[in-house]
LONU-498470 format. One record per residue: residue number from 1; x, y, z of N, C-alpha, C in turn; residue in three letters. Coordinates in pm, whole numbers. Layout:
% residues N
  nr n.east n.north   n.up ca.east ca.north  ca.up c.east c.north   c.up rest
 NUM      X       Y      Z       X        Y      Z      X       Y      Z  ALA
...
END
This chain:
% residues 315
  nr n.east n.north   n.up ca.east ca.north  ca.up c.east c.north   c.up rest
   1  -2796  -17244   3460   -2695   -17204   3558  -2557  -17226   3497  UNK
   2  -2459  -17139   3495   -2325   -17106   3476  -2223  -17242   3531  UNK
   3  -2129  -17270   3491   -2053   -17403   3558  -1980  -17322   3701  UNK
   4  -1977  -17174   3692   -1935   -17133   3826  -2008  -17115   3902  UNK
   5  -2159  -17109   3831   -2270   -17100   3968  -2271  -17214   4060  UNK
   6  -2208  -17343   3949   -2268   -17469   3993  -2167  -17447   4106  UNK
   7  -2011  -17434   4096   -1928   -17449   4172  -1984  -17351   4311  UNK
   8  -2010  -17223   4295   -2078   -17120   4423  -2163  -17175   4480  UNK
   9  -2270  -17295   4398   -2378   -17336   4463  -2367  -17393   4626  UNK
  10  -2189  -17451   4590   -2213   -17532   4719  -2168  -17441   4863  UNK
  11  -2133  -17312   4828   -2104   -17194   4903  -2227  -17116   4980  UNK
  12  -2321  -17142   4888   -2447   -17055   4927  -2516  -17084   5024  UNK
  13  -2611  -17027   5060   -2669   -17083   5180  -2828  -16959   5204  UNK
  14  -2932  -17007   5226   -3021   -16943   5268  -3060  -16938   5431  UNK
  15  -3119  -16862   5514   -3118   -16838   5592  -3171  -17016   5710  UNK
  16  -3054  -16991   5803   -3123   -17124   5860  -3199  -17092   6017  UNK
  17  -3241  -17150   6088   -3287   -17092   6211  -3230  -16981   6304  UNK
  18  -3265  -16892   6345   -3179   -16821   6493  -3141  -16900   6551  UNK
  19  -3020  -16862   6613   -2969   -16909   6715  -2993  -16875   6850  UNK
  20  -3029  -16948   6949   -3048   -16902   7080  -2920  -16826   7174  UNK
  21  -2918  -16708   7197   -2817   -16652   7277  -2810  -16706   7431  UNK
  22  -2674  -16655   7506   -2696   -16698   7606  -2786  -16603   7715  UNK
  23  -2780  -16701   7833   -2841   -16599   7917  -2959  -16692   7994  UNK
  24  -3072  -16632   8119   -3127   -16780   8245  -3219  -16773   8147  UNK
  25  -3293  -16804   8256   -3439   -16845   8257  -3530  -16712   8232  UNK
  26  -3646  -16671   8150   -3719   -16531   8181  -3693  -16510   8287  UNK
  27  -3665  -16402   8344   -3735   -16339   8494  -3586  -16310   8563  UNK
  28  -3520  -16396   8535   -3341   -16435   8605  -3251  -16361   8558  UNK
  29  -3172  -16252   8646   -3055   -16225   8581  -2954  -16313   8510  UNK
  30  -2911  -16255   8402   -2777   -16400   8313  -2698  -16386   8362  UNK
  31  -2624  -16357   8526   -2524   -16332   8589  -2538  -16394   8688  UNK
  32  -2646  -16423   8752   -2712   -16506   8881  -2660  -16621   8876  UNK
  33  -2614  -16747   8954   -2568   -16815   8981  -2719  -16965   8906  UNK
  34  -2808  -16924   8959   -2963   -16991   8866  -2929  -16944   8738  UNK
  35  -2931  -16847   8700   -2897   -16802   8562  -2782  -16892   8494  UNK
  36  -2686  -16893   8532   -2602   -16927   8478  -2604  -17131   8468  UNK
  37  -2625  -17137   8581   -2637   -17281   8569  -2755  -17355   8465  UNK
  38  -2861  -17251   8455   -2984   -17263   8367  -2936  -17267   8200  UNK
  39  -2806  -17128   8216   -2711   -17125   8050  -2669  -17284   8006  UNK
  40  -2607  -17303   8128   -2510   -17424   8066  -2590  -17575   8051  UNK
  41  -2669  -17594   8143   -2789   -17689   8167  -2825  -17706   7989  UNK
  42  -2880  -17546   7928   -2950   -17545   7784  -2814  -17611   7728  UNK
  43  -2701  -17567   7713   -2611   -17571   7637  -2571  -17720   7637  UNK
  44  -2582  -17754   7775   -2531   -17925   7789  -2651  -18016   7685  UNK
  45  -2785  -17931   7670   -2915   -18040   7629  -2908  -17970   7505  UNK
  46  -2831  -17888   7409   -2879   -17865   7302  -2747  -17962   7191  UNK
  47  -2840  -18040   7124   -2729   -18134   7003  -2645  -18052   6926  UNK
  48  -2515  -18126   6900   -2452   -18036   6803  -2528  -18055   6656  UNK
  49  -2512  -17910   6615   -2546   -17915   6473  -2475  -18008   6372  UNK
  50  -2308  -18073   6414   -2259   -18160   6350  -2199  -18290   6450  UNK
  51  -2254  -18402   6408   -2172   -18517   6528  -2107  -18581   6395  UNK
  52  -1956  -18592   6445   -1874   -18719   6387  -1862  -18758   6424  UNK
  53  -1898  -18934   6433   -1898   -19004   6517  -1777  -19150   6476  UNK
  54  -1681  -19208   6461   -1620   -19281   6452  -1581  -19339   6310  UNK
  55  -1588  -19232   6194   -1599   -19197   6084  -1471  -19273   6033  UNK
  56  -1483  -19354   5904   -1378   -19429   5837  -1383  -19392   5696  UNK
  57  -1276  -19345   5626   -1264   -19339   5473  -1138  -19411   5350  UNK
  58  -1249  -19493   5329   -1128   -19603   5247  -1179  -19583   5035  UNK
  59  -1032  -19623   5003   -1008   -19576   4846  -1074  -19716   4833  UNK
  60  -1242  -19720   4798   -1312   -19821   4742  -1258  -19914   4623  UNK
  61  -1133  -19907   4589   -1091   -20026   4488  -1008  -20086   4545  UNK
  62   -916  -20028   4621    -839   -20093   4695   -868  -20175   4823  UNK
  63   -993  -20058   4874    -976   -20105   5033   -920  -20044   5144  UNK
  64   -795  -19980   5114    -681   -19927   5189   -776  -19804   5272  UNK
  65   -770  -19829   5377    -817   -19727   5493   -740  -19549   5466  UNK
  66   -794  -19419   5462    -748   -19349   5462   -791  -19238   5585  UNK
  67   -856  -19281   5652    -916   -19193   5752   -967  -19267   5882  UNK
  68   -945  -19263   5989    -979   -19410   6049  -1032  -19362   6209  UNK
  69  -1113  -19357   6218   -1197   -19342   6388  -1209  -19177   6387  UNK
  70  -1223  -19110   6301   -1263   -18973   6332  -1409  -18937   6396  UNK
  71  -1377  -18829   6535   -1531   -18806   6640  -1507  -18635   6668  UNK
  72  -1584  -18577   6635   -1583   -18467   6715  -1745  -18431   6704  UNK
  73  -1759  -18316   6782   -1893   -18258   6780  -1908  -18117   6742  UNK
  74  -1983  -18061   6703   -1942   -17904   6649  -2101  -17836   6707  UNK
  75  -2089  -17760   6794   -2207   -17694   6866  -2231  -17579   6804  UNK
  76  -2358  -17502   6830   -2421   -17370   6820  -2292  -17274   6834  UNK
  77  -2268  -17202   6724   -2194   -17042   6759  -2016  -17163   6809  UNK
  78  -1943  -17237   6818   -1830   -17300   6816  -1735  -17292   6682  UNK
  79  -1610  -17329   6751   -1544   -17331   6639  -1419  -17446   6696  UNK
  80  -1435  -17581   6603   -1344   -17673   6579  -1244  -17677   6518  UNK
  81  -1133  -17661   6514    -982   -17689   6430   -937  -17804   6422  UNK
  82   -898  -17849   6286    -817   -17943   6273   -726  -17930   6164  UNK
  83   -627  -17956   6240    -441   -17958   6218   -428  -18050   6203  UNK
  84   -289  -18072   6103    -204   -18210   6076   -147  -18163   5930  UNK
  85    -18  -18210   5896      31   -18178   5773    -79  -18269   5642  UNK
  86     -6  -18208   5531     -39   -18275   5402    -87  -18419   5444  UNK
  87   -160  -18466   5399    -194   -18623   5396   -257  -18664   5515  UNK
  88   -290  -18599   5585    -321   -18655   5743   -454  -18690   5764  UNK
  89   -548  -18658   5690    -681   -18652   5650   -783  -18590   5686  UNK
  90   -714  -18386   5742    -781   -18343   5779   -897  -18286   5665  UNK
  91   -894  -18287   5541    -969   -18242   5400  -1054  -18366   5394  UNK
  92  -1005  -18450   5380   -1126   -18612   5401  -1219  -18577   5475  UNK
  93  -1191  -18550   5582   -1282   -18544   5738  -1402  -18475   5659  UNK
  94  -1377  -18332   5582   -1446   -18262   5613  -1526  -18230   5469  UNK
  95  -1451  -18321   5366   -1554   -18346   5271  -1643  -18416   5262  UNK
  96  -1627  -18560   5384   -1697   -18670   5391  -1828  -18589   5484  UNK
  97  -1813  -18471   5556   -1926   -18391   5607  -2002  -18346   5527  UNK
  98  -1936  -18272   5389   -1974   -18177   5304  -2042  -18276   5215  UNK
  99  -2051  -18375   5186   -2083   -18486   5064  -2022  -18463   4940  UNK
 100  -1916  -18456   4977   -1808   -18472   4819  -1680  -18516   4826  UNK
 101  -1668  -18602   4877   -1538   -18675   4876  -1504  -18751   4701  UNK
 102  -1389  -18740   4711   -1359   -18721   4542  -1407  -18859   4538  UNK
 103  -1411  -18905   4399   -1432   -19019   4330  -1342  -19157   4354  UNK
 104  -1396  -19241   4368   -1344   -19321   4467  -1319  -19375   4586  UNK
 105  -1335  -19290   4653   -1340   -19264   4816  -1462  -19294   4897  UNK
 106  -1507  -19367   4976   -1615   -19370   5054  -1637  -19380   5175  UNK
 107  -1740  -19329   5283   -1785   -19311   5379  -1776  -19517   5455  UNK
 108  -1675  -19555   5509   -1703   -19682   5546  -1731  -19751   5642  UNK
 109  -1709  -19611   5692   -1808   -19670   5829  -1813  -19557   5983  UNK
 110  -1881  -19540   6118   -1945   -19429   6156  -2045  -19328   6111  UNK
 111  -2079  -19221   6142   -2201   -19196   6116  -2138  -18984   6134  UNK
 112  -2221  -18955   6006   -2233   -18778   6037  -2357  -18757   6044  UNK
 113  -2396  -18701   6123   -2516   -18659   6180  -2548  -18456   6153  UNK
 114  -2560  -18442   6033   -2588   -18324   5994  -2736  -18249   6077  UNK
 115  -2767  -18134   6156   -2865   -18125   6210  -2986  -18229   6183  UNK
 116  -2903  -18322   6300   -3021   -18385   6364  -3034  -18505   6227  UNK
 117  -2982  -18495   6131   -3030   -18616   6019  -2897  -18679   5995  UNK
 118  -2913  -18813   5925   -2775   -18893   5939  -2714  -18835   5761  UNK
 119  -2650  -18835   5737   -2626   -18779   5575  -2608  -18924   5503  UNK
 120  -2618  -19011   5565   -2575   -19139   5450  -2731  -19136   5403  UNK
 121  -2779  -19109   5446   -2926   -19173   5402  -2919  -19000   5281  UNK
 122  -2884  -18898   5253   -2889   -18844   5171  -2852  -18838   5024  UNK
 123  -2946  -18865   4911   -2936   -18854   4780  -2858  -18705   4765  UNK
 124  -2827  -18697   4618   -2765   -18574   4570  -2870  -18472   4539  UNK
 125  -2980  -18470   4550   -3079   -18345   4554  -3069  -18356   4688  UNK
 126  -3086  -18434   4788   -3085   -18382   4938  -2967  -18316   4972  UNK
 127  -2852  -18373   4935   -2714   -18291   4893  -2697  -18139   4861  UNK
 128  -2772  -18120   4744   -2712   -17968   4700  -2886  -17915   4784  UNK
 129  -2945  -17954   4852   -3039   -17836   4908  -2953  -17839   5075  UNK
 130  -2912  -17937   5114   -2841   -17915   5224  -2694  -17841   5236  UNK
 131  -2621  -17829   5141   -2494   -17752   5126  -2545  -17641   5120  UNK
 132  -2670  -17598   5039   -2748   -17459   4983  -2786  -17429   5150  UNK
 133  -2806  -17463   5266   -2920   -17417   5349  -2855  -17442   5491  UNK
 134  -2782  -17538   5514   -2709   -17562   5657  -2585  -17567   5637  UNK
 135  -2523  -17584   5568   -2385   -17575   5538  -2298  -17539   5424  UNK
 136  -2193  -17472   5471   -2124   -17419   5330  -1967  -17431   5343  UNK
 137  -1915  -17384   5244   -1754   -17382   5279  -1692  -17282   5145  UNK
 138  -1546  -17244   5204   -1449   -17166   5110  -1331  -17252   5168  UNK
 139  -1286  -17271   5050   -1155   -17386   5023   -986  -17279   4962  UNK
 140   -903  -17336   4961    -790   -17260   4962   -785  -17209   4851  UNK
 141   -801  -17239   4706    -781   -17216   4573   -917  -17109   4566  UNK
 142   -948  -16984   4565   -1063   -16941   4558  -1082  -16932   4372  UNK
 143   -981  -16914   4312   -1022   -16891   4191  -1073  -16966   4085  UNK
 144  -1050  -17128   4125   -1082   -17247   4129  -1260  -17246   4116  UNK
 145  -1299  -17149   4192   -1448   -17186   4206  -1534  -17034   4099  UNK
 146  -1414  -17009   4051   -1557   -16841   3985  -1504  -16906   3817  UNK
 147  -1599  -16845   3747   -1597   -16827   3617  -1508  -16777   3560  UNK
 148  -1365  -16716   3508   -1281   -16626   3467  -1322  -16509   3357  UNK
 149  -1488  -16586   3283   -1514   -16517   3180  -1625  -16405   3206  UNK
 150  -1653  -16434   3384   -1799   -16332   3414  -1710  -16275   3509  UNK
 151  -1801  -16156   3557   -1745   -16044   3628  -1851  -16129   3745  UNK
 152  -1764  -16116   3876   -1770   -16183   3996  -1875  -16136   4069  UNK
 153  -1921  -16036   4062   -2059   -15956   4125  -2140  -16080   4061  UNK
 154  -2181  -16053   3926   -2296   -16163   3866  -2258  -16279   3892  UNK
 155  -2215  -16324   3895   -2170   -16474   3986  -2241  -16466   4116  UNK
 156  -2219  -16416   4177   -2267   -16424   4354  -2409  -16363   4309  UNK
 157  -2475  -16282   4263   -2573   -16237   4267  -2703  -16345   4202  UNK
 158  -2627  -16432   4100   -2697   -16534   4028  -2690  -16636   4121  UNK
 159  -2615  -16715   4204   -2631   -16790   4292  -2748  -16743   4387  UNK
 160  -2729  -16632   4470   -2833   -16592   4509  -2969  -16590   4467  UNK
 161  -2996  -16551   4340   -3129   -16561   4275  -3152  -16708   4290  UNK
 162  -3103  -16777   4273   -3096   -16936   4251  -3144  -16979   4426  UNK
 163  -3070  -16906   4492   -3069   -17016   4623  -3222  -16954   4683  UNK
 164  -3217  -16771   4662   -3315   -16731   4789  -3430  -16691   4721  UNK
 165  -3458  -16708   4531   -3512   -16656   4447  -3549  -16498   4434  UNK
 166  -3465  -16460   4457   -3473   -16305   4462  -3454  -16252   4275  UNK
 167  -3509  -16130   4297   -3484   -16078   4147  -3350  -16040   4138  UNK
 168  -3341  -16028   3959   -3214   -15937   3945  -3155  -15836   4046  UNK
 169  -3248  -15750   4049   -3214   -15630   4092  -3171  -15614   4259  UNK
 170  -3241  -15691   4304   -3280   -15779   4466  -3107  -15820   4493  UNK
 171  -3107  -15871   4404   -2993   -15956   4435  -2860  -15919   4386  UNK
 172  -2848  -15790   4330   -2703   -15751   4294  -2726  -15638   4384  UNK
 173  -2867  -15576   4422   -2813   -15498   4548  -2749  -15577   4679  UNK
 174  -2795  -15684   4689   -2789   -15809   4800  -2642  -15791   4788  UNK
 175  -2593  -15838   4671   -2439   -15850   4650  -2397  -15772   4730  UNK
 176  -2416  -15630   4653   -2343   -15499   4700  -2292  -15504   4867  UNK
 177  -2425  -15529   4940   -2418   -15560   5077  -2331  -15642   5127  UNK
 178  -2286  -15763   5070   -2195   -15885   5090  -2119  -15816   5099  UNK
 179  -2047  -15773   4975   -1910   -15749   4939  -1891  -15605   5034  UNK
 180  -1995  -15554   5120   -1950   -15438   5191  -1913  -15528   5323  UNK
 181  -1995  -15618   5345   -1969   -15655   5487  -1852  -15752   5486  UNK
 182  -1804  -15751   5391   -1679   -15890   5372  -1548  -15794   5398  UNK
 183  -1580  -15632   5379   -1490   -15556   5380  -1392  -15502   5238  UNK
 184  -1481  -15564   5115   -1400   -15535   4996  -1450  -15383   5025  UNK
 185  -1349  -15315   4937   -1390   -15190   4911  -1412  -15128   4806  UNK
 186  -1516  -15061   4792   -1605   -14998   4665  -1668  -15110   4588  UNK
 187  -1737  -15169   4668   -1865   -15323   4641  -1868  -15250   4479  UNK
 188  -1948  -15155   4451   -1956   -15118   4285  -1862  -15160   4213  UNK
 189  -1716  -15096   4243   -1586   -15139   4072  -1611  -15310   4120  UNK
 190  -1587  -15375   4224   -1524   -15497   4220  -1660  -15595   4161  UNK
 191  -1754  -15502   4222   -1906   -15613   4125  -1886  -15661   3977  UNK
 192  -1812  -15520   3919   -1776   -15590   3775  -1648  -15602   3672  UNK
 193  -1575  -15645   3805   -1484   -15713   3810  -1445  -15866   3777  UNK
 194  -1355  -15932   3697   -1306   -16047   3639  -1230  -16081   3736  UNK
 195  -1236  -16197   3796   -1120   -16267   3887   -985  -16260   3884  UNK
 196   -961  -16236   3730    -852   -16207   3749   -769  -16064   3755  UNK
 197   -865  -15962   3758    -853   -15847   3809   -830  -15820   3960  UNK
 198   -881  -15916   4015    -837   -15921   4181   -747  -15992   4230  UNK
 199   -718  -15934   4340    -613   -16047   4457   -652  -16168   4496  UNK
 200   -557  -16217   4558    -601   -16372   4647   -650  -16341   4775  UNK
 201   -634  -16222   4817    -713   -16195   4973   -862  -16155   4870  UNK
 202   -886  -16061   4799   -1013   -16067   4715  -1141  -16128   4710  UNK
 203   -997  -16230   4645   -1129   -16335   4575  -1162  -16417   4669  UNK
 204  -1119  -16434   4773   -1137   -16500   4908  -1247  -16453   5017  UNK
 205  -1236  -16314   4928   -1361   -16223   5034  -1487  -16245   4967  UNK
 206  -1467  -16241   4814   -1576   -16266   4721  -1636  -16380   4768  UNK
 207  -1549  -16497   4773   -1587   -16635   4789  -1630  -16692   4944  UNK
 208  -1614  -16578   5026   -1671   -16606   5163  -1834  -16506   5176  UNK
 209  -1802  -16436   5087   -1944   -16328   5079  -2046  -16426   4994  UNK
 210  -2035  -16499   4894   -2092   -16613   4867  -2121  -16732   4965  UNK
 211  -2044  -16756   5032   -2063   -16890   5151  -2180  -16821   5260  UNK
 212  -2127  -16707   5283   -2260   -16654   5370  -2372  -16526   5367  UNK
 213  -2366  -16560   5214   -2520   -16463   5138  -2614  -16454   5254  UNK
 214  -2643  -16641   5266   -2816   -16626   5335  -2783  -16668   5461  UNK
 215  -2685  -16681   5557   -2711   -16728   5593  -2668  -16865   5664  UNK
 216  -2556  -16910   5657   -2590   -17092   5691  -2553  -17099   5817  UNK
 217  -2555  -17244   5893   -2539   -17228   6023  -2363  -17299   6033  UNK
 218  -2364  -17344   5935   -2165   -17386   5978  -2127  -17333   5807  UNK
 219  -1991  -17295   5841   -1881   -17294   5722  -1799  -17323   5780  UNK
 220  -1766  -17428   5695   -1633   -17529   5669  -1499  -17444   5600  UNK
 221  -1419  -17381   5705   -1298   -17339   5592  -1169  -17420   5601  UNK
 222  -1151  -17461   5487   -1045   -17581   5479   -913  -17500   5397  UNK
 223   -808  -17459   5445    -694   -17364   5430   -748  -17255   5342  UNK
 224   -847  -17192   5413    -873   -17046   5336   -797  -16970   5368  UNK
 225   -688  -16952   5438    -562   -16866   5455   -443  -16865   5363  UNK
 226   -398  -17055   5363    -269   -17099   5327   -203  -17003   5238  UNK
 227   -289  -16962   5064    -193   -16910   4959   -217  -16757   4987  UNK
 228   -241  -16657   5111    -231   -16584   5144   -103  -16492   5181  UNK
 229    -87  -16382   5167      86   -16288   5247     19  -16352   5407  UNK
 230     82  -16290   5483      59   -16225   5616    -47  -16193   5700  UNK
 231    -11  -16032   5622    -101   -15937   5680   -269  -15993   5576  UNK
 232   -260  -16009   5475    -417   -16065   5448   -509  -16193   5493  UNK
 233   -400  -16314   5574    -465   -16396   5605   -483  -16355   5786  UNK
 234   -415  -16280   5825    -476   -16195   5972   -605  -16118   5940  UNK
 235   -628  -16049   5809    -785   -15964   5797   -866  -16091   5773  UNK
 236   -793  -16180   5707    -913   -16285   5681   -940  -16377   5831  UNK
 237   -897  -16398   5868    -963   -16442   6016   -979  -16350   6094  UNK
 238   -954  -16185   6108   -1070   -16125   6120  -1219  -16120   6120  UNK
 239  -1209  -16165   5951   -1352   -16161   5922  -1403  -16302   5947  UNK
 240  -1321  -16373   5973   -1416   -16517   6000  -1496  -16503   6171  UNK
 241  -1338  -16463   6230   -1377   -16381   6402  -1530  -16306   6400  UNK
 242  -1557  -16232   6282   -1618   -16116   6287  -1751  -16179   6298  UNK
 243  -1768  -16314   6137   -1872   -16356   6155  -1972  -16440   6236  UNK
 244  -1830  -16521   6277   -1860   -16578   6411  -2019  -16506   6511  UNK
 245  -1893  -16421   6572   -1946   -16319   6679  -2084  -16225   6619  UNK
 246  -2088  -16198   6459   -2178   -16139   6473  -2347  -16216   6447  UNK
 247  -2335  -16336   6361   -2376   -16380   6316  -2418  -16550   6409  UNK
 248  -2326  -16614   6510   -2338   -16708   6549  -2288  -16837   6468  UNK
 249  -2230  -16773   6384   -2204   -16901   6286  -2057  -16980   6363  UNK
 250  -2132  -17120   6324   -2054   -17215   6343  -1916  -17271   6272  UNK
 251  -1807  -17258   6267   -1730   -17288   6194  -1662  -17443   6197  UNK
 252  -1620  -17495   6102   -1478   -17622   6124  -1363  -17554   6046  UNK
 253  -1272  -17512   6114   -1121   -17481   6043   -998  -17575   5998  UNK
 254  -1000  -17581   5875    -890   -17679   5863   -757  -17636   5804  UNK
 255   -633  -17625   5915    -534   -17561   5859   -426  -17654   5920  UNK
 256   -284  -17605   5858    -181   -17690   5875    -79  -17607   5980  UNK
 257   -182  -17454   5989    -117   -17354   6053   -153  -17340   6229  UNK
 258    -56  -17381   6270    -145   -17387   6475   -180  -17197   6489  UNK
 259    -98  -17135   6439    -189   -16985   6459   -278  -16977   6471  UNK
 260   -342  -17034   6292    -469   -16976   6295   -602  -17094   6369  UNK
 261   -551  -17190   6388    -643   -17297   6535   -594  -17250   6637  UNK
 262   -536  -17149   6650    -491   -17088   6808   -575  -16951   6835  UNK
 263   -593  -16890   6692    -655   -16782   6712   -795  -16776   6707  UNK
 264   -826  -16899   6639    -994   -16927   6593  -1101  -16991   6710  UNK
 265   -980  -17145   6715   -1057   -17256   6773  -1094  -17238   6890  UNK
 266  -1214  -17352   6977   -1251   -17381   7086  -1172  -17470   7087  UNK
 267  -1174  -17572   7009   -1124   -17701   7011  -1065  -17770   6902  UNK
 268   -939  -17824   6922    -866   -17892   6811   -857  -18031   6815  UNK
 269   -857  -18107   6712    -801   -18216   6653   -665  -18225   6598  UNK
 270   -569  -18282   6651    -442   -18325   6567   -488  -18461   6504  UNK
 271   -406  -18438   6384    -474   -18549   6282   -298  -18621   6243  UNK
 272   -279  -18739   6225    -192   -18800   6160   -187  -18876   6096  UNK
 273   -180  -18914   5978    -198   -19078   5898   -329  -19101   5908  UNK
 274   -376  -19019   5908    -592   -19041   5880   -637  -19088   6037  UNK
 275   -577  -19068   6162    -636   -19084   6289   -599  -18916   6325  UNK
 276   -705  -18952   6469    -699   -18804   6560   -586  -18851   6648  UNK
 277   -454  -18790   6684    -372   -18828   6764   -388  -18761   6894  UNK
 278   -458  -18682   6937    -471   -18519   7017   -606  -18467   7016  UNK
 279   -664  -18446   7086    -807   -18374   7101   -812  -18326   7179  UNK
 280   -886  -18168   7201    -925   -18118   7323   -931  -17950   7349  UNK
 281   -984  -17903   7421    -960   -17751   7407   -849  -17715   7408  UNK
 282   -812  -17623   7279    -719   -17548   7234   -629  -17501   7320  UNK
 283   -656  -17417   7415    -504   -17369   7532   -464  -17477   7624  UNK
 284   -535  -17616   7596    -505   -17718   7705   -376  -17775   7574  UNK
 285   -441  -17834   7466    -385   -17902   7372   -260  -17843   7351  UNK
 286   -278  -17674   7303     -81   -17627   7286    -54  -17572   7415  UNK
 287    -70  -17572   7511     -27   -17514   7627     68  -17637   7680  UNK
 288    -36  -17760   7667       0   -17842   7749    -13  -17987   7709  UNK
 289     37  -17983   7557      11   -18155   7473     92  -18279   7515  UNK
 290    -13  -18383   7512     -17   -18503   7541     92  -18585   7431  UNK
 291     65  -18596   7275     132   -18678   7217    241  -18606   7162  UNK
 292    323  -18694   7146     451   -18632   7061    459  -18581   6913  UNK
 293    335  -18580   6838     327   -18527   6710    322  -18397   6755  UNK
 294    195  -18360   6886     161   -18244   6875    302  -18157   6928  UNK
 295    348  -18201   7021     501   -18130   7059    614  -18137   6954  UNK
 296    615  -18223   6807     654   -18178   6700    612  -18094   6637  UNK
 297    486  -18075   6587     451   -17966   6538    443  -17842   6613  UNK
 298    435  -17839   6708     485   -17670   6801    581  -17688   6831  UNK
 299    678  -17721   6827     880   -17714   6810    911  -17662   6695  UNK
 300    836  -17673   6558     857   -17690   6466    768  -17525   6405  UNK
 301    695  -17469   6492     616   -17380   6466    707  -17262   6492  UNK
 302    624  -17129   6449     731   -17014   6500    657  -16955   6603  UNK
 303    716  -17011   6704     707   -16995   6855    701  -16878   6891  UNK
 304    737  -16794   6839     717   -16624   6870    564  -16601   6833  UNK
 305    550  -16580   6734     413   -16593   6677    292  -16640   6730  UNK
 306    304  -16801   6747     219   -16868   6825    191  -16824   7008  UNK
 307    307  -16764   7025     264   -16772   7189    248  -16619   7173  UNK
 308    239  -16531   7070     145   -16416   7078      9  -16406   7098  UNK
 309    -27  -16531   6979    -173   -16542   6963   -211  -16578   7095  UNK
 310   -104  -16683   7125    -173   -16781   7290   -212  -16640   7383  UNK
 311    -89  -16506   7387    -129   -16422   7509   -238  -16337   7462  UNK
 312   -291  -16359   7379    -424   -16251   7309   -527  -16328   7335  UNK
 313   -528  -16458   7328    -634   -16563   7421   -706  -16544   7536  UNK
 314   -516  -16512   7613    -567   -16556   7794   -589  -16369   7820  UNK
 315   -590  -16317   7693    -561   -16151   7732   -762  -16123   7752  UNK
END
């Protein structure tokens, strides 16, 4: 395997269970008042696919706490945001999920509860088959993760062989399919294509068509917008919108941008100095925030913008 496969590996993902849609009981209209109470009843008794539960991350030589009482829950088909500038420890949070928190750094205390299993008790082969199969992510630097010396089709297509054992041939048609549904256009030229022949909205599509080849039930996107124009990080949460809805996939968003946790999220986290300062559903939290970070950072936001997204919400 290629040192960029290794890097795609942790993108990939093979197919994980269906998801249950909503809707009653057999026999019950999903509009019925039984129906509906029967929806939420399932929904109240089904576990999240991710619990953080009171999660601590300290620089193991020092000691020094860098992340301190982090809890949220991340359900079937949901989508969590967490905000906070540079340093706040919204990237900690969510590497200490992913099992790669850089060197040095450790899990010191609370518990992640990856479907239904605790992850401390996971070795690094339980590691890369669980990033491969329930969880994945695309991170801000996409170019960071491909080869510069292979053409980007064989990259994704070799991960694939790797994750779902499909053949050559299996699997660069597979590609083809990705890169259609990611919305690149003419899947053929860009298959053999060099990274650096493409854009940063691109390689971002490349690198999300890799995160969800097979499949997974959460992707983690941690500022997959930020080094974006504009108008490309609006198609790109498009397509995160898209997959959501079409697919059920679960997301955690981590941006510094309240837009795009305005346009995405169910529910946000404000993060400051490695605590949650703010929690709670999204049009409650900026409609109507409790701490004074969060009413700094929307003073500080472009308020035109943001209370567009807000009326496309309640629209």
């Amino acid at each position: 395997m290629t040192a960029s496969s290794k890097s795609l590996y942790a993108v990939a993902a093979r197919p994980g269970p269906a998801l249950a849609g909503p809707g009653g009981r057999p026999g019950r209209p999903a509009g019925s008042a039984e129906g509906i109470v029967s929806s939420l009843s399932s929904r109240a008794a089904t576990p999240p696919l991710l619990a953080v539960r009171d999660v601590r991350i300290r620089h193991a030589p020092t000691g020094r706490e860098l992340v301190r009482g982090v809890s949220f829950d991340l359900a079937p088909g949901r989508v969590v945001g967490i905000v906070g500038e540079s340093g706040s420890g919204k990237t900690l949070t969510c590497r200490a999920a992913l099992g790669i928190l850089p060197r040095h750094l450790e899990l010191s205390g609370g518990s992640i509860v990856l479907a239904g299993e605790d992850v401390t008790t996971f070795d690094e082969d339980r590691w890369t088959r669980e990033r491969g199969s329930t969880l994945a992510a695309v991170f801000q630097d996409p170019a960071s993760y491909l080869n510069p010396s292979l053409p980007v089709g064989s990259q994704v297509a070799e991960v694939l062989r790797v994750k779902t054992g499909l053949r050559r041939r299996e699997a660069r048609s597979r590609t083809l399919e990705l890169f259609a549904s990611v919305h690149l256009r003419d899947p053929d030229v860009v298959y053999g294509q060099y990274p650096f022949e493409l854009s940063g909205g691109m390689l971002q599509r490349v690198l999300i068509a890799a995160a969800v080849s097979a499949g997974p039930r959460i992707l983690v996107a941690d500022e997959a917008t930020t080094a974006l124009d504009v108008t490309v990080q609006a198609e790109i949460l498009d397509l995160l919108a898209d997959l959501r809805e079409g697919s059920g996939l679960s997301l955690v968003v981590v941006s510094h941008d309240l837009a795009v946790v305005a346009q995405l999220c169910d529910e946000v986290l404000v993060m400051r100095h490695g605590e949650v300062v703010e929690q709670g559903q999204t049009d409650r939290v900026l409609h109507r925030p409790e701490h004074e970070y969060t009413r700094l950072l929307l003073a500080e936001h472009d308020q035109f913008g943001l209370d567009r997204v807000l009326e496309g919400r309640a629209s």
